[in-house]
C-alpha positions as CSV (number, residue, x, y, z in Angstrom):
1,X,-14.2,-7.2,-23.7
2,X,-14.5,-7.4,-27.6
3,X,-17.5,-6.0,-29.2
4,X,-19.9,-8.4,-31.2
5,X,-19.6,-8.1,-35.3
6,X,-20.7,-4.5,-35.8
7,X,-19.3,-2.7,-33.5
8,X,-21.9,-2.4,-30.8
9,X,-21.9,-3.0,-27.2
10,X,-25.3,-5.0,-26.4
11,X,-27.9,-3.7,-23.7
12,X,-28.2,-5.3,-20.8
13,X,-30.8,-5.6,-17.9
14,X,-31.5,-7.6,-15.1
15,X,-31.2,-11.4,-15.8
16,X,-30.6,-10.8,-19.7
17,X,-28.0,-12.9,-21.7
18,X,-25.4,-11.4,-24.1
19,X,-25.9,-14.8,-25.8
20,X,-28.6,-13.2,-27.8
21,X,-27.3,-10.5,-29.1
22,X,-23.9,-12.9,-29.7
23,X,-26.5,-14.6,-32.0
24,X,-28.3,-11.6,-33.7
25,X,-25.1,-9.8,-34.4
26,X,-24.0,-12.8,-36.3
27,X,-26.3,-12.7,-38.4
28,X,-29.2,-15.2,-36.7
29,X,-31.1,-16.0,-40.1
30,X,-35.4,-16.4,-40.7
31,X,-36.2,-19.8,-39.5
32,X,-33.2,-20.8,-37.4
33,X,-31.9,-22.0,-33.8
34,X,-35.0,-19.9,-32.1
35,X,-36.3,-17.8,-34.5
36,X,-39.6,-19.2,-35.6
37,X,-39.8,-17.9,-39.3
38,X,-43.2,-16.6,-38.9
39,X,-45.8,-16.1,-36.3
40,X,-45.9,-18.4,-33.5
41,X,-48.5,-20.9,-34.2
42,X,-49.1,-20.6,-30.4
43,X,-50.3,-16.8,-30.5
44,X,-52.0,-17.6,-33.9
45,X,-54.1,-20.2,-32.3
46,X,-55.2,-17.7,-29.5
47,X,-56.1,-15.1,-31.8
48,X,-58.9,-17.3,-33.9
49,X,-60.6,-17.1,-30.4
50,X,-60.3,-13.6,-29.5
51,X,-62.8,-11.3,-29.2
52,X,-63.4,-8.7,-31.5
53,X,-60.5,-5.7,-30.9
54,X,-61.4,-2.9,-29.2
55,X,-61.0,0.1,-31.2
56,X,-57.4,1.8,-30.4
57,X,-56.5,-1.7,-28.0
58,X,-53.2,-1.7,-27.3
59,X,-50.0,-4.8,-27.3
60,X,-47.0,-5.2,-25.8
61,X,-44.4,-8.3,-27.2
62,X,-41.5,-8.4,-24.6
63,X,-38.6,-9.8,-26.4
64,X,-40.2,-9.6,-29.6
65,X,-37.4,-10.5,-32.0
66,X,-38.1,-10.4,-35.7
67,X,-41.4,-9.0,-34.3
68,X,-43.5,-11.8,-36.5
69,X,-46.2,-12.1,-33.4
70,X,-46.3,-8.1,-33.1
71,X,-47.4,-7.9,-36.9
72,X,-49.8,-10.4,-36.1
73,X,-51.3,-8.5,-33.6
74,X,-51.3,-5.5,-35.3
75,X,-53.3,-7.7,-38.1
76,X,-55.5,-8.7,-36.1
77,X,-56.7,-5.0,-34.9
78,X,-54.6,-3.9,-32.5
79,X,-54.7,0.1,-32.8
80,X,-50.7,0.1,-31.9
81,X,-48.2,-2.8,-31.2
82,X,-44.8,-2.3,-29.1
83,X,-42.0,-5.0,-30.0
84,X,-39.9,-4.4,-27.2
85,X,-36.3,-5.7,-27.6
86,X,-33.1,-5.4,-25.7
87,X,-30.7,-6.8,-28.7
88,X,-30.0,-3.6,-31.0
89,X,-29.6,-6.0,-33.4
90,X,-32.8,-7.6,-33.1
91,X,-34.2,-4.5,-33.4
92,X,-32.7,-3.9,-36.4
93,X,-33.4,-6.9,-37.8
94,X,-37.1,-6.5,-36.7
95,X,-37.5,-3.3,-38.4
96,X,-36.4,-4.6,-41.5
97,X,-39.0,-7.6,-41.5
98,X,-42.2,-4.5,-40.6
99,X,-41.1,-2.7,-43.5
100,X,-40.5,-5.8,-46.0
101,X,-44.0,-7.4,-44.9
102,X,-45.6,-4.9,-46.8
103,X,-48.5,-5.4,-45.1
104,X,-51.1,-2.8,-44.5
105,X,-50.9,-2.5,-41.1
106,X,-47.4,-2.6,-40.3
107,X,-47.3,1.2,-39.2
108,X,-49.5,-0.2,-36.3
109,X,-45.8,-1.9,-35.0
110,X,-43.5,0.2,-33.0
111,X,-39.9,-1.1,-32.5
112,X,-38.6,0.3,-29.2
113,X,-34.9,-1.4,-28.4
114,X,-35.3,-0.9,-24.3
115,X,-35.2,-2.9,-21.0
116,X,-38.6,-4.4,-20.3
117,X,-37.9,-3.8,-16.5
118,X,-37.9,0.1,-17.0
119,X,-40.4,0.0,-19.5
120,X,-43.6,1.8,-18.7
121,X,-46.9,1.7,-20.3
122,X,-50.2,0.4,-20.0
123,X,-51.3,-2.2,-22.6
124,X,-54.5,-4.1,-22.8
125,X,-53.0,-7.1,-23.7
126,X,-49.0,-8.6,-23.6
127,X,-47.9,-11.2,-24.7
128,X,-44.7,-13.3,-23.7
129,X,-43.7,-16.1,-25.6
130,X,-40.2,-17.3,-25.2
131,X,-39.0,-14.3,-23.2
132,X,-39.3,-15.5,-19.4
133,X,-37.3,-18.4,-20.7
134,X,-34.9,-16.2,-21.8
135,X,-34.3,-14.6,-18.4
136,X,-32.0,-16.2,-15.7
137,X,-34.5,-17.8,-12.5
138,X,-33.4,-14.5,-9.9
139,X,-35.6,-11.7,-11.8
140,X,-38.5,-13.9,-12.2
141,X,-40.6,-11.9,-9.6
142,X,-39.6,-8.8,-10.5
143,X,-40.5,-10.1,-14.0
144,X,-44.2,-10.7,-12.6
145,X,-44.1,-7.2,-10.7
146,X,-43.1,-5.7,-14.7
147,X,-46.3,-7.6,-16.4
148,X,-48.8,-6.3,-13.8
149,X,-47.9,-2.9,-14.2
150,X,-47.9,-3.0,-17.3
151,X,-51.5,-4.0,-17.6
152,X,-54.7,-2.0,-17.8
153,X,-57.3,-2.9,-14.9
154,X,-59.0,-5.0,-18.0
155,X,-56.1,-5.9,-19.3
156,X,-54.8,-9.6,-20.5
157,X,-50.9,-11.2,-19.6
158,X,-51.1,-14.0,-22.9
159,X,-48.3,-16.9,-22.0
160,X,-47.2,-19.3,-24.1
161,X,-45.6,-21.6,-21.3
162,X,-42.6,-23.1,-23.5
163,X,-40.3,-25.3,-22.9
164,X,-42.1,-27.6,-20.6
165,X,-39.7,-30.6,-20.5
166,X,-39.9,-32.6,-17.2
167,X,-36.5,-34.6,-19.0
168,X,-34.4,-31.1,-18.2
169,X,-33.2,-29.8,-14.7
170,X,-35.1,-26.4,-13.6
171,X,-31.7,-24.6,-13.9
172,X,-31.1,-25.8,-17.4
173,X,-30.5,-22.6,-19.4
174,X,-31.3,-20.6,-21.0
175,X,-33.6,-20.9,-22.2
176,X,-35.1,-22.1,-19.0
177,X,-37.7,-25.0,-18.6
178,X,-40.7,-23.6,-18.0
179,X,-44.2,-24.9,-16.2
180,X,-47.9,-23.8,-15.7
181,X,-47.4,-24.5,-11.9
182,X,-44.4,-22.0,-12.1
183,X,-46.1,-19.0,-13.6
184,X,-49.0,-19.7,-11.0
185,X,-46.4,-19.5,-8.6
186,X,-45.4,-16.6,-10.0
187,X,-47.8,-14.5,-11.1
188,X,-50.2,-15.0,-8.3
189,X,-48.6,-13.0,-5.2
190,X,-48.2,-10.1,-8.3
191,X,-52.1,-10.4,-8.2
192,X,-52.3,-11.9,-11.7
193,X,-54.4,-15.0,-12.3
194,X,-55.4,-17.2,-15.0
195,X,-58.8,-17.0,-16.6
196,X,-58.4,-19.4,-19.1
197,X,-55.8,-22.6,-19.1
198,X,-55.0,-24.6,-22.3
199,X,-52.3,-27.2,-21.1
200,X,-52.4,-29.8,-24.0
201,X,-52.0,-27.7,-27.6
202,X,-53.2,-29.3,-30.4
203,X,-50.0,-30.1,-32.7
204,X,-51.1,-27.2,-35.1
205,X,-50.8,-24.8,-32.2
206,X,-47.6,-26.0,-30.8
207,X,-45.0,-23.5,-30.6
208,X,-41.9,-24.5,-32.8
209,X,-38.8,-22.4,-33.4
210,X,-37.0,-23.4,-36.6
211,X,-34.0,-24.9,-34.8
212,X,-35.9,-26.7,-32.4
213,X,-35.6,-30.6,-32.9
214,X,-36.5,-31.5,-29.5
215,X,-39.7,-32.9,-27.0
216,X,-40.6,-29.7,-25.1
217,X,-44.8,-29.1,-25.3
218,X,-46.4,-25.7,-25.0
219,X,-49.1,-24.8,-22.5
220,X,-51.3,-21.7,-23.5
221,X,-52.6,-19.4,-20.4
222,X,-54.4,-15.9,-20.3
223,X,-53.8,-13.9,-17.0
224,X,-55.9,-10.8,-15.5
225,X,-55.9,-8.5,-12.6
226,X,-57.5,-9.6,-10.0
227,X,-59.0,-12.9,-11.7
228,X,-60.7,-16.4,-11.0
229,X,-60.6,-19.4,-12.0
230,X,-58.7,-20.8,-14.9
231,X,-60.2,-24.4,-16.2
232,X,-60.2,-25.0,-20.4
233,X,-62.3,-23.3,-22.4
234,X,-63.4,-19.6,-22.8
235,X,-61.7,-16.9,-24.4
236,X,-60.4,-14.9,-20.9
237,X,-62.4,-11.8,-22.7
238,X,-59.4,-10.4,-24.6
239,X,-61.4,-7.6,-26.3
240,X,-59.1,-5.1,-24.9
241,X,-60.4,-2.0,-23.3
C-alpha cells in the first residue's frame, strides 16, 4: 500500500483507523475537522471543580492529539501528564504545540506515540475524550478492561461522552455515536462505576471540535473502582492519590 505524505507507515492497534493518521500526515491544521484548537471546554469545566492535586498525581490522555487537554492537566497540578498517541504524526505535531506553549509547566507532559491496549501504567486520573469514539464498536470491552488497569485503587476514569446524537445509527463511524447508557454498559462488568453524572453541559462546557457544525451534546461522567452511585452534583473526589 502507499505510505501517507512523509514517508511513514502509521501504527496500528486493535480497532484503530488509518483515517487519522491519513489526516495528521496531511497536515490536519489548529482548529479544524476534530481538532479543537485549545483545551476541551468539556475537561476545562471539570477541572474548576476538582479538588486540589495531590502532590506528584498522575494523568493519562488516550488519544491525546495536539495534547491541548494534557497541558491543561499538567496546569492544573498534575506532577506528570502522558499524551498517549498512536498517529506518529500526531505525536509530532503534539510535541511541537508543548514546546511552543511556553508554558511553565509543559515539562510535566510526556508524549509517548504507543498502543493504549499495551500500554501499562497506573494513573490517578485518565481522561478520554473523543478517543472511544474513535475506535470501531468490537474492542470496546477490551477498551474498558484497558481503563481499569490503568487506574490506581483511588483512581478516576474522566469521560466526556461525545457524540451523543440519537439522529445517527449506533454503527455510524467513526467517530462512533456515543451514550451515557453505553459506557454504563461498558464499564460496569470492568468494575468501573460512575460517582458523579453531568448529562446536560451547560453551552460553555460543551465539547466542540473546530470542524464540527453539527447537533451532537456532550455528557460529562467520572468513573472509580469499585464505586456507587452516580446522580449530579459532587466532584467524584479527583484529588488524585
Amino acid at each position: 500500500a502507499d505510505l501517507p505524505p512523509g514517508g511513514r507507515r502509521p501504527m496500528a492497534h486493535a480497532g484503530a483507523s488509518d483515517h487519522w493518521e491519513r489526516l495528521w500526515a496531511s497536515g490536519l491544521a489548529k482548529g479544524d475537522k476534530f481538532d479543537v484548537g485549545g483545551p476541551s471546554a468539556t475537561l476545562l469545566g471539570a477541572l474548576r471543580r476538582l479538588d486540589p492535586v495531590s502532590e506528584g498525581a498522575t494523568a493519562l490522555v488516550p488519544g491525546a492529539g495536539r495534547a491541548y487537554d494534557a497541558l491543561a492537566l499538567a496546569a492544573s497540578g498534575f506532577a506528570r501528564v502522558v499524551a498517549l498517541e498512536l498517529s506518529p504524526s500526531a505525536c509530532d505535531a503534539a510535541k511541537r504545540e508543548i514546546e511552543a506553549s511556553g508554558h511553565p509547566r509543559a515539562a510535566s507532559v510526556e508524549v509517548c506515540c504507543g498502543d493504549f491496549f499495551r500500554h501499562t501504567g497506573a494513573y490517578d486520573l485518565v481522561w478520554d475524550c473523543t478517543f472511544l469514539c474513535a475506535l470501531d464498536p468490537s474492542v470496546r470491552e477490551r477498551w474498558a478492561a484497558a481503563h481499569r488497569s490503568l487506574l490506581k485503587p483511588q483512581g478516576r476514569l474522566l469521560t466526556a461522552i461525545f457524540p451523543i446524537d440519537a439522529s445517527r445509527p449506533d454503527g455510524s463511524g467513526p467517530p462512533f455515536p456515543l451514550s451515557l447508557d453505553l459506557l454504563r454498559r461498558l464499564l460496569h462488568p470492568a468494575g468501573l462505576h460512575a460517582v458523579e453524572v453531568r448529562e446536560t453541559l451547560p453551552a460553555s462546557e460543551q465539547h466542540r471540535p473546530g470542524g464540527f457544525s453539527g447537533e451532537a451534546e456532550t455528557a460529562l461522567a467520572v468513573w472509580a473502582i469499585g464505586g456507587l452511585g452516580g446522580g449530579g452534583g459532587g466532584n467524584g473526589g479527583l484529588g488524585g492519590g
